[in-house]
Structure formats: structure tokens, C-alpha cells
N, C-alpha and C positions, 0 to 999 in steps of 0.2 A: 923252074918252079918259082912263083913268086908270094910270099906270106906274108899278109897284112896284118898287123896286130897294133895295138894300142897298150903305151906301157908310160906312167910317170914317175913310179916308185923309183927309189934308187936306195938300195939297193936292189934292183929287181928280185921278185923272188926263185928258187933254183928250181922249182918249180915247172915254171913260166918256161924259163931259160932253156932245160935239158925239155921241156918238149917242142921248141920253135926251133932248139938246134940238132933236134933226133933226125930233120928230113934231110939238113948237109951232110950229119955225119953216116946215116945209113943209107941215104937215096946216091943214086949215079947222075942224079943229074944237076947242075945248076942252080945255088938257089941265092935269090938273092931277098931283102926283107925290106920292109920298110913300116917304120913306127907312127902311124897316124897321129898320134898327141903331139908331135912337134912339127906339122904341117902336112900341105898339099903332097902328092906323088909325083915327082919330078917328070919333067916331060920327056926326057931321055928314059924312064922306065914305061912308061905308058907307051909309047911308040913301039916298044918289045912286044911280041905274038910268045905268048907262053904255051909251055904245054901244059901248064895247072897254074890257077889261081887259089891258094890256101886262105879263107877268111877264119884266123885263133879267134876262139873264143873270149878275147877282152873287148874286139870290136862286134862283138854280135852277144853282147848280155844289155839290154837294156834296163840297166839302173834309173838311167836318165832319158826318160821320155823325147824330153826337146831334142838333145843332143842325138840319141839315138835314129830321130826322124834324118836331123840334118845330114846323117853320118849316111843315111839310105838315102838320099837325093843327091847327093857329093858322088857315091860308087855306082849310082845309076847314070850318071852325068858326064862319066870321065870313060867309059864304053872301053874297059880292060879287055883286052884280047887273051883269049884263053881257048883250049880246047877243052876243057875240062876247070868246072868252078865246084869247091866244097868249102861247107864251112862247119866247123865243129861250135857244138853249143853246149853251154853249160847253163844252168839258173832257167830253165825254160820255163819254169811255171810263171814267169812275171812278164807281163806283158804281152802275149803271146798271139794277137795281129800284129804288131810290129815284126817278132819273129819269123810271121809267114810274108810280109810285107820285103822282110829285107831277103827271104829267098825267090821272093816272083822278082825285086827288081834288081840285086845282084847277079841275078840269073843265075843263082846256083844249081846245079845236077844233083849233088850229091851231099847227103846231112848226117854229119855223127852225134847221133844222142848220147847223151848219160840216163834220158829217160826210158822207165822201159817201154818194149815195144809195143806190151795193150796199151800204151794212151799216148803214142806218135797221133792216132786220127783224131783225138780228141785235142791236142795241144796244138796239130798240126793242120786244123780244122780246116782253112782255107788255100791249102796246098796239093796241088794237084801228084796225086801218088803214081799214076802212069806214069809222068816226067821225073820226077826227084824220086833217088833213089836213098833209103835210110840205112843207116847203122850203127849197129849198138857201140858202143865205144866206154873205157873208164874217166873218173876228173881227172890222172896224173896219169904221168910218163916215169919209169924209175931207168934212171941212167947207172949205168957199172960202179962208177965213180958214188953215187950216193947212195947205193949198198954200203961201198965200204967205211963210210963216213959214218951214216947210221946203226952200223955194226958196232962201234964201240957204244952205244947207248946201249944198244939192247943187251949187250952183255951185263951193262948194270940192273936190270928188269927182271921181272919175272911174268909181267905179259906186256906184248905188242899190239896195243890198241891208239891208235891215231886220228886225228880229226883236226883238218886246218879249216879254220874260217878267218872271218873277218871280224875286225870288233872294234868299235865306238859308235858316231851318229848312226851310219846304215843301218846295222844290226836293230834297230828299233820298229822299222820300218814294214817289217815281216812279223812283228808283234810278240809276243811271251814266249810264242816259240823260236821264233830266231835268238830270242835275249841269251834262253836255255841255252842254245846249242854251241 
């Protein structure tokens, strides 16, 4: 399995982390990664026939239009061998011909939404649904390890209500209700 994702934070968040390393630690097969923010994909990984290409959800949110186009001519370009391409998405309400853009030229099969499944044909408008197959999917992965982390919090509680975002310039951008949220 090979998983593309796009990470500059550092600290990455645990997030991020226990879901890119949910497929070594549960899958039997193989996995190797590679971070697109700090370059090409080495030509020793591209020459590999995969059984799955995993495109995370940090390289398939289109925050950044330009960036995003290039990032679809770049994986349309470098012809990854794979039996099997999915990519899981998050944010799809934004932009969302690029979206179907980066599944006709990644070639992906296979799409996990967080949206739900009445408005896949509506966000998914130029995607052809005989070929790509969807499904429902949540934004996080909860690993063993951060139950028991976030166990001592909620001991101090009396409800468990969460919501991670973002916040500074972007949040503006999606207007009074992003600010809200």
C-alpha cells in the first residue's frame, strides 16, 4: 500500500497521525508513505506496482486552488501503478470540480465521503458513479492509545462534546459561519 499525504505542521496533529498509521498497524500488508510537502516521489517508489494507492485527505482538500490544480497534473503525470486507487475526502463543499477533476485524473476507483450520501451526485456532479465507487466514512480515526489519554479529561467533565477546527486567516474565508465554528 502506498499513502500520499501532505503534512507541514510539526507537531503533526495525533489526528492526522493514528489515521495514516491505522493501515501499518491493522493492514497485513506493506505500507510505505510519502509526504508531498517536501517533494517529488522518488523514482524508486514510482517504479513499485502497488496493490492500493491511498490518496489522505490533506492532498485532496482544495484550500488552494492554484496549488491544488498543480498537485492534479503532478499525480496525473507520474502514472502510479496501482490495482486499486481511493482517496478519502474531507471539506468537499469547496471547490468541488477540482474535486471531481482530481478523481477522473488520479484515476481513482474508490471515494470515502464525510458527506452524506443524498448529495455525493450533487458535490459529485461530474463523476461518473458506474466507475467510482463511494463511501460513507467519519473526519477521525480513534486509536486505543488516545482513549486512554483523553480518559483522564473526561473524568474531569460532565459532557463530552468536541469539535476540532482551524483558526486564524482561513477560517475567514468560509465567512461568519466558519468564524462561529
Amino acid at each position: 500500500i502506498f499513502i500520499l499525504y501532505s503534512n507541514r505542521e510539526f507537531p503533526t496533529r495525533r489526528t492526522i497521525w493514528t489515521f495514516l498509521y491505522s493501515f501499518r498497524k491493522y493492514s497485513e500488508h506493506l505500507v510505505y508513505y510519502w509526504n508531498l510537502s517536501f517533494g517529488k516521489i522518488p523514482q524508486s517508489l514510482l517504479k513499485t506496482k502497488y496493490d492500493c494507492v491511498i490518496f489522505h485527505h490533506s492532498i485532496t482538500a482544495p484550500w488552494s486552488p492554484d496549488q491544488y490544480k498543480k498537485r492534479i497534473c503532478y499525480l496525473e503525470k507520474i502514472h502510479l501503478q496501482a490495482n486499486e486507487r481511493i482517496a478519502f475526502f474531507q471539506d468537499e463543499f469547496f471547490l468541488t470540480d477540482l474535486l471531481c477533476e482530481f478523481i477522473e485524473k488520479a484515476n481513482v476507483k474508490t471515494v470515502f465521503s464525510v458527506a452524506p450520501k443524498t448529495e455525493w451526485k450533487k458535490i459529485y456532479r461530474k463523476v461518473n458513479f458506474e466507475k467510482v465507487q463511494f463511501k460513507s466514512m467519519l473526519t477521525g480515526y480513534i486509536d486505543e492509545r488516545d482513549i486512554s489519554i483523553a480518559s483522564e479529561f473526561w473524568k474531569k467533565r460532565n459532557v463530552d462534546i468536541c469539535y476540532r477546527t482551524f483558526w486564524g486567516k482561513r477560517a475567514f474565508h468560509i465567512g461568519s459561519f466558519g468564524y462561529l465554528k
